[in-house]
C-alpha positions as a printed Julia matrix, in Angstrom:
430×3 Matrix{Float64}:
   6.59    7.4     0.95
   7.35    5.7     4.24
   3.9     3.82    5.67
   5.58    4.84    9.11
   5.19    8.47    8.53
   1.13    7.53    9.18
   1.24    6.47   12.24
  -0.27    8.53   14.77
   2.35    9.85   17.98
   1.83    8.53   21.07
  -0.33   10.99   23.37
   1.95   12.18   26.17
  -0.52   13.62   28.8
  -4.11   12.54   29.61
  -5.22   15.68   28.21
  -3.62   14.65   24.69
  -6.29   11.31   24.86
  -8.91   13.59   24.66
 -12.33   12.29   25.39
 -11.3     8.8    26.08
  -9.49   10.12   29.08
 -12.36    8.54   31.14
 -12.72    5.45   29.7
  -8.88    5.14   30.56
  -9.5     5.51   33.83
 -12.19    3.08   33.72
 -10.06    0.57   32.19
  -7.91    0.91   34.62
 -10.5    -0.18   37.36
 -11.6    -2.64   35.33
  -8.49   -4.32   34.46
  -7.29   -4.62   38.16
 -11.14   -5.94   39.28
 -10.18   -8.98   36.98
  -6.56   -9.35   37.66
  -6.04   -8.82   41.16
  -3.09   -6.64   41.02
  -0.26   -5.85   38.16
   2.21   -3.49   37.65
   2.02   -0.57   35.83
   4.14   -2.2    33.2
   1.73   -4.56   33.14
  -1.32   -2.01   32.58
   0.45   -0.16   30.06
   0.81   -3.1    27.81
  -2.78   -4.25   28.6
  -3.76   -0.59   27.36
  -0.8     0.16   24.86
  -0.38    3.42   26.5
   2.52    4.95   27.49
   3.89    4.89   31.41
   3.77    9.02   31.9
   0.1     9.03   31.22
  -0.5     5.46   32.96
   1.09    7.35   35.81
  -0.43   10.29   36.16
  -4.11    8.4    35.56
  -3.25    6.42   38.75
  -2.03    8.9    40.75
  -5.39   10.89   40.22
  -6.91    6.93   41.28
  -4.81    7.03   44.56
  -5.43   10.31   45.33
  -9.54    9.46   44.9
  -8.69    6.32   47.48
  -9.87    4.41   44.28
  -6.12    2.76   43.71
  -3.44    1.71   46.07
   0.11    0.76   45.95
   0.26   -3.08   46.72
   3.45   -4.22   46.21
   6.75   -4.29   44.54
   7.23   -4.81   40.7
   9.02   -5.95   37.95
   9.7    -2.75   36.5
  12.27    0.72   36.3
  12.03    2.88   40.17
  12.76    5.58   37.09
   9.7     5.12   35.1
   7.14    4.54   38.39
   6.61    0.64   37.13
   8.33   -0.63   40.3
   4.94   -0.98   41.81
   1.93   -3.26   41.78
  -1.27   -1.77   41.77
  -4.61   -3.06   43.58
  -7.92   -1.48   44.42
  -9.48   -0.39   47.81
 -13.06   -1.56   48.54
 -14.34    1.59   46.8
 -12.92    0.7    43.65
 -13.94   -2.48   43.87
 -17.73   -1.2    44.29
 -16.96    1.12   41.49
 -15.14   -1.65   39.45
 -18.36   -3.82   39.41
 -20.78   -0.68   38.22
 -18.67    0.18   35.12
 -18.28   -3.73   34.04
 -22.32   -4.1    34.24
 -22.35   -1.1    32.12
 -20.02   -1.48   29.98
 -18.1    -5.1    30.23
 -14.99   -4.2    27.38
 -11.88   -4.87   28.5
  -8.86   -4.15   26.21
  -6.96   -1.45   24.62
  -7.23    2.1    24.99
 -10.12    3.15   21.89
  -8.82    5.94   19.8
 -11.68    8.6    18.68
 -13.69    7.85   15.76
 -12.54   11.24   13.85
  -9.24   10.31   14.63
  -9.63    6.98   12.92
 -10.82    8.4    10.09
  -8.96   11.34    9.16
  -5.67    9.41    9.54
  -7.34    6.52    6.82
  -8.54    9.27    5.14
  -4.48   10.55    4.71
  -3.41    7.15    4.51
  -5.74    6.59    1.13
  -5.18    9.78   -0.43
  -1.2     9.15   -0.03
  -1.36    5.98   -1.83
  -3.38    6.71   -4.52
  -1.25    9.49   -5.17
   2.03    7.38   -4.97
   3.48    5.28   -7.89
   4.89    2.48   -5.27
   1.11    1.64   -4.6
  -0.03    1.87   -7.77
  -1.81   -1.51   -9.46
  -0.28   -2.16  -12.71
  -0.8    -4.84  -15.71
   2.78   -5.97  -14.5
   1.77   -6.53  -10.86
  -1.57   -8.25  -12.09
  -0.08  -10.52  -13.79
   2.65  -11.25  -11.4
  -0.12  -11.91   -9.14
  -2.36  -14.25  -11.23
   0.59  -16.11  -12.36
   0.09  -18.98   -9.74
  -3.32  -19.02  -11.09
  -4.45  -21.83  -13.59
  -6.25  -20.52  -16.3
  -8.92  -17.42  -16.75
  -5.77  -15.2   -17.65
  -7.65  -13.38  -19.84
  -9.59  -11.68  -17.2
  -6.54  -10.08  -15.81
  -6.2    -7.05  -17.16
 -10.14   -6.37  -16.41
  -9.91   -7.44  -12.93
  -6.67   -5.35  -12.94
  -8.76   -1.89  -13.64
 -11.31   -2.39  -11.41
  -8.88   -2.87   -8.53
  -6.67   -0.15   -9.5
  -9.68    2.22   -9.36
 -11.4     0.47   -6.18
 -14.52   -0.36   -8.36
 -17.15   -3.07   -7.83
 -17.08   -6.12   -9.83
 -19.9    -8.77  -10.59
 -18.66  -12.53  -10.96
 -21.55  -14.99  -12.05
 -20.82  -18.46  -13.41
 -21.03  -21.59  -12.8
 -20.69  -22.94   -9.49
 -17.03  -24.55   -8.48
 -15.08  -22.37  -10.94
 -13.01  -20.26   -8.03
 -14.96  -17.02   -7.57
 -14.35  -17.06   -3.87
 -10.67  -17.75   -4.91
 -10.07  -15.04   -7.93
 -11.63  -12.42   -5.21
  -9.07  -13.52   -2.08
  -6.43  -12.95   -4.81
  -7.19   -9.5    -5.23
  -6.18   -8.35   -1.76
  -2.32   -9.09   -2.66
  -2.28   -6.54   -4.65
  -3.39   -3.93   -2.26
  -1.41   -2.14    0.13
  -1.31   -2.18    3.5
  -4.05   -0.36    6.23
  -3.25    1.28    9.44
  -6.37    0.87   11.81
  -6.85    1.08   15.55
  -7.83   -1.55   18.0
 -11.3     0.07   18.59
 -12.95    3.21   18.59
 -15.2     5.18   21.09
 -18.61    6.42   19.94
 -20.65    7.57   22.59
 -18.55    6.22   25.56
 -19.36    2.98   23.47
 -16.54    0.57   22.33
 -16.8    -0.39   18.79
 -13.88   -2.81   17.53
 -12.09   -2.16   14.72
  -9.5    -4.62   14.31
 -11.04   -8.44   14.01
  -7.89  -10.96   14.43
  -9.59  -13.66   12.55
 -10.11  -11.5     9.95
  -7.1    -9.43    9.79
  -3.19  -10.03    9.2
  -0.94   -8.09   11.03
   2.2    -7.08    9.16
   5.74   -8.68   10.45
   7.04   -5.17    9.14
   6.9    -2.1     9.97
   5.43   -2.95   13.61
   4.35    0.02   15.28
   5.47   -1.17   18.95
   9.01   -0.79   17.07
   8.43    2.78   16.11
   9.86    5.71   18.6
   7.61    7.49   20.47
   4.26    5.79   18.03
   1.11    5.42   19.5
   0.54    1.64   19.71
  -3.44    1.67   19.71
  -2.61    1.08   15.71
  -1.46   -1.27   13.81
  -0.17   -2.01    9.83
  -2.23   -4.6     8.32
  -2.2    -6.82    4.68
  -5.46   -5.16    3.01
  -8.45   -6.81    4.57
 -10.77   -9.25    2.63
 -14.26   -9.47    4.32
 -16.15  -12.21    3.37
 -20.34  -13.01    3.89
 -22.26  -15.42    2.19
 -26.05  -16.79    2.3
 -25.88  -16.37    5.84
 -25.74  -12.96    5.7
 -29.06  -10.63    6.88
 -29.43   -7.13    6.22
 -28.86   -6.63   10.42
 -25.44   -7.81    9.18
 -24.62   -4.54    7.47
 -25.03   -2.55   10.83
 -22.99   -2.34   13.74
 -23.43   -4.75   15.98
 -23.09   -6.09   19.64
 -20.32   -8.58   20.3
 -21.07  -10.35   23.48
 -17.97  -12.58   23.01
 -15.83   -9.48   23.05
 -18.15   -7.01   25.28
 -17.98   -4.5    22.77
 -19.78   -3.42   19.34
 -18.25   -4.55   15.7
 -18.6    -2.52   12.46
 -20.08   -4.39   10.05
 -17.63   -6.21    7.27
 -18.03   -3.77    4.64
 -16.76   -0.89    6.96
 -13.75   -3.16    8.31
 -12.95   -4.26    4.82
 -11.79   -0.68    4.42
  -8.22   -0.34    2.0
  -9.17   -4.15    0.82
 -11.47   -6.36   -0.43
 -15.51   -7.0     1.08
 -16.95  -10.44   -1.22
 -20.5   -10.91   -1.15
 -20.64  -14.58   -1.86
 -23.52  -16.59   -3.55
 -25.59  -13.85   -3.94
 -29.5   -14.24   -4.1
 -29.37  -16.94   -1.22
 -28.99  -14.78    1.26
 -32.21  -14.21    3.88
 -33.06  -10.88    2.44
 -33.4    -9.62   -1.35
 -30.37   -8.93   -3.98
 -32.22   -5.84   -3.91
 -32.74   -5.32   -0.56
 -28.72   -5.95    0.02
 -28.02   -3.76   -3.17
 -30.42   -0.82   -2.09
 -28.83   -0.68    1.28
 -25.33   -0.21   -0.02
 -25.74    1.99   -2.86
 -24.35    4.81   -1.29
 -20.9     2.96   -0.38
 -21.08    1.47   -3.46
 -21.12    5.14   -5.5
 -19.64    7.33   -2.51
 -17.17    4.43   -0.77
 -18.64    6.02    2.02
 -21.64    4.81    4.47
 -23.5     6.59    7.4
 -23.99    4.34   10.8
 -25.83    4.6    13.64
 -24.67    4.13   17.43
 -25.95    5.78   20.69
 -27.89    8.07   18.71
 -24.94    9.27   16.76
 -24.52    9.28   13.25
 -21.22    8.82   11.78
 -19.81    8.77    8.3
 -17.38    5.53    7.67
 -15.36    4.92    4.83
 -15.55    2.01    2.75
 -12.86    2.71    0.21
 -12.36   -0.66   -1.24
 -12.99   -3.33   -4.16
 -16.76   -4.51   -3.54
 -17.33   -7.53   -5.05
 -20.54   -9.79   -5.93
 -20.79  -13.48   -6.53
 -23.06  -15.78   -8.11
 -23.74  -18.53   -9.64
 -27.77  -17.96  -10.81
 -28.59  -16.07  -13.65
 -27.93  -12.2   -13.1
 -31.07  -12.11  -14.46
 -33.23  -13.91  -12.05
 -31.66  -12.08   -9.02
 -30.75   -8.34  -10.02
 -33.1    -5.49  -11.88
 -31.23   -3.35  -14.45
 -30.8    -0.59  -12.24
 -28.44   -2.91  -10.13
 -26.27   -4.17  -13.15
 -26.23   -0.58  -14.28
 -24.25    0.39  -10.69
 -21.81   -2.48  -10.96
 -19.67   -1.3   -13.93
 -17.27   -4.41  -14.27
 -19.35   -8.08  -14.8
 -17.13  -11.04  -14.7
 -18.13  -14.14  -16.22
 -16.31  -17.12  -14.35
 -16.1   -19.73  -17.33
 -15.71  -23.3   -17.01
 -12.07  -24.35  -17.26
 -10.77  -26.04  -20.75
  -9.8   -29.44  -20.67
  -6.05  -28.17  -20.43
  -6.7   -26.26  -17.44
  -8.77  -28.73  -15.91
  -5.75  -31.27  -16.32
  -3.32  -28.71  -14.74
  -5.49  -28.16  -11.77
  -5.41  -31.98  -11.83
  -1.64  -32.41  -11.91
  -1.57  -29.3    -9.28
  -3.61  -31.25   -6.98
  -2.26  -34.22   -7.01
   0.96  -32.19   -5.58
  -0.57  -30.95   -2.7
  -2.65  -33.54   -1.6
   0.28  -36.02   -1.49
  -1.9   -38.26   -4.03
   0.36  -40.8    -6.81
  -1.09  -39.46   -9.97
  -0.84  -42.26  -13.34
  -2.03  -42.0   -16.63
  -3.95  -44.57  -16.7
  -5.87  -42.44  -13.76
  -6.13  -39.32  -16.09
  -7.22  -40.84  -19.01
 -10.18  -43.1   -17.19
 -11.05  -39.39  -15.59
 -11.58  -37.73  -18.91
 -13.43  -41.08  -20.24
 -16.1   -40.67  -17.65
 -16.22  -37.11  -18.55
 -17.11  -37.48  -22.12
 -19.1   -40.2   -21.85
 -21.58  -38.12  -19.51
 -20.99  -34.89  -21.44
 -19.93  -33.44  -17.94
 -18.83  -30.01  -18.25
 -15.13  -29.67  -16.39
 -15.4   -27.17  -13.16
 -12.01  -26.01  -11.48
 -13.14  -27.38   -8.36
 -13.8   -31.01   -9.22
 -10.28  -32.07   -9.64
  -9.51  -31.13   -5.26
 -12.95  -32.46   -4.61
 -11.84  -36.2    -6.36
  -8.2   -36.3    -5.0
  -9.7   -35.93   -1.58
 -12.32  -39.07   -2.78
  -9.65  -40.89   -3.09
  -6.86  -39.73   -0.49
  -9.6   -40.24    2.16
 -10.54  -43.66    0.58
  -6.5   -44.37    0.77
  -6.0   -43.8     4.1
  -9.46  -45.58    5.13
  -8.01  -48.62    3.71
  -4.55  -48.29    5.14
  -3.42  -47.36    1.32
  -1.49  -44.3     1.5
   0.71  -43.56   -1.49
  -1.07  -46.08   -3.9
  -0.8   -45.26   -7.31
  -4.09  -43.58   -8.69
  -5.95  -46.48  -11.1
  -8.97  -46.64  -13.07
 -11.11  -48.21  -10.26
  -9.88  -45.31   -7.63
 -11.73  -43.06  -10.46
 -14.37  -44.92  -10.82
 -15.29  -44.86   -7.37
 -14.34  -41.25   -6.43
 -16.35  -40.32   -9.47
 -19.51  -42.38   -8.46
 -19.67  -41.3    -5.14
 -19.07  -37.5    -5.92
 -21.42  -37.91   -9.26
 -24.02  -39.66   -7.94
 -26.57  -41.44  -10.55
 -29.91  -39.18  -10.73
 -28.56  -35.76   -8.98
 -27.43  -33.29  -11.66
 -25.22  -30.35  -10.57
């Protein structure tokens, strides 16, 4: 199965944009208001639509006195982009009613049943195809650059496979937030628009600080594709005690002008990480009530403009914490979340590795002498080894290096020492 074969064709007339054939046109207004003039080359990149419907949307403008021909271009006399475009007063006036309305200024939005029947394909395809398919081999292939906790593999392995949540608890510092990240690379890729209309309302879909485009297949490479999409690695979403139960709606985006789904609906395909649950402003139970039904249906129902849509939310949902399950969730919660994850403190082995590890890729000169006045200190105060410690001391003392003017300084006992007493402080247990 070729992920190309997914992607959407280009819409060739205005009529083939179906209900967004307005907001093209306001787009267009808009885009020009802010810019001055540009060619239609120009516009059709700024939209990622294609020059006969970019063409035939501004001859309709001219022909309204909206749009006028201002100058020459950069682009083919064959293809109409020879010209730059500017507006007349009246589109001006008009220009400046649909930005206090409706400020968005970006791609052409695709329609939200669009979006989701072609996900919809997308999802069924892959599940269906053996190329996509996670296997022990790929888990452990993938967990391989991991230190320790390899026994967990082949658990974390079936709930992936089947797009099933997963409870971690444990101590804190152990690499939760870490194990989950690691669960996206064995995902495949999404295909996901831009943004979407609902309503004559712009709700983004694609969040660039969030998600990685794919080098290959691009769709701007693909004959005759519509480029309002584009392939993605499978998303991981990530809250944490921030997080509100406002935060699981759509929202307004006044950086962007437009409305965002909320991270469990982008995470879509990939990976959406609840971190340190039961700190959060709201309830464990108040978060777990309100997604129960994406939790059992991979589904959710939003609201926008008075419309209510159905979303998918076909991924791996996972929850992390490090207080007793006990203390935050009611049976009926544990009950939902078939696969619980206990996040164990690292041996003494593993927390040496992670040392060693470290010590590469912070640039620190490790000794012996260094390692064995480490575990020392950790004996003597019966301090239980977390995976986290190890890049939490090199920094100590990387930091205290290049204070001092030190860099590349062997590692000795009093380095330890006073990494370890700053980090450990005397009377604060953690």
């Amino acid at each position: 199965m070729e992920l190309t074969e997914f992607v959407p064709k280009a819409p060739a007339t205005p009529e083939e944009l179906g209900p967004v054939l307005d907001t093209v046109e306001e787009l267009i207004l808009k885009v020009l208001y802010m810019n001055g003039e540009m060619d239609a080359v120009q516009l059709a990149d700024t939209l990622r639509i294609n020059m006969s419907i970019l063409g035939r949307v501004l001859k309709m403008l001219q022909d309204e006195d909206v749009v006028t021909i201002a100058g020459k271009g950069s682009g083919s006399l064959d293809l109409g982009a020879n010209f730059t475009y500017a507006l007349y007063k009246k589109g001006i006036e008009q220009a400046k009613g649909i930005i206090e309305k409706n400020p968005y200024v970006g791609p052409v939005p695709v329609t939200m049943e669009q979006w989701q029947s072609v996900t919809r394909r997308m999802s069924e395809a892959m599940k269906a195809d053996p190329t996509y398919r996670v296997t022990p081999e790929m888990v452990t292939q993938t967990f391989s650059k991991r230190i320790g906790y390899q026994e967990l593999n082949d658990i974390i392995g079936q709930a992936t496979a089947n797009k099933q949540s997963i409870f971690l608890y444990g101590g804190a510092g152990n690499g939760k937030t870490n194990l989950s990240s690691f669960i996206c690379k064995m995902l495949p890729p999404v295909l996901i628009p831009y943004c979407v209309e609902i309503n004559k309302q712009i709700c983004l879909t694609f969040d660039a600080s969030q998600h990685v485009p794919l080098k290959e297949p691009m769709v701007d490479k693909i004959h005759g594709a519509d480029r309002r999409w584009m392939f993605c690695e499978a998303p991981f979403m990530m809250v944490g005690g921030e997080m509100t139960l406002g935060d699981l709606e759509i929202k307004y985006d006044e950086k962007f002008n437009a409305f965002r789904l909320p991270p469990h609906a982008l995470a879509n395909g990939g990976v959406f990480l609840i971190d340190d649950l039961g700190r959060q402003q709201c309830s464990a139970s108040d978060i777990f009530n309100r997604l129960i039904v994406p939790l059992e249906n991979h589904i959710d129902f939003m609201v926008l403009g008075g419309t209510r849509m159905e979303v998918m939310t076909d991924e791996v949902m996972i929850f992390s914490s490090n207080l007793d399950p006990m203390k935050i969730m009611d049976p009926a919660f544990l009950r939902r979340i078939p696969y619980k994850v206990e996040m164990r403190d690292p041996t003494e082995e593993e927390f040496l590795q992670i040392w060693e590890l470290m010590l590469k890729i912070l640039e620190v000169t490790g000794s012996q002498e260094g390692k064995d006045h480490l575990l020392k200190r950790y004996v003597e105060d019966k301090r239980p080894f977390k995976a986290s410690q190890p890049r939490d001391l090199l920094r100590l003392i990387r930091n205290k290096n290049f204070y001092f003017d030190t860099m590349g300084k062997t590692i000795d006992a009093g380095d330890v020492d006073a990494a370890y007493d700053t980090y450990f402080p005397k009377g604060i247990v953690y």
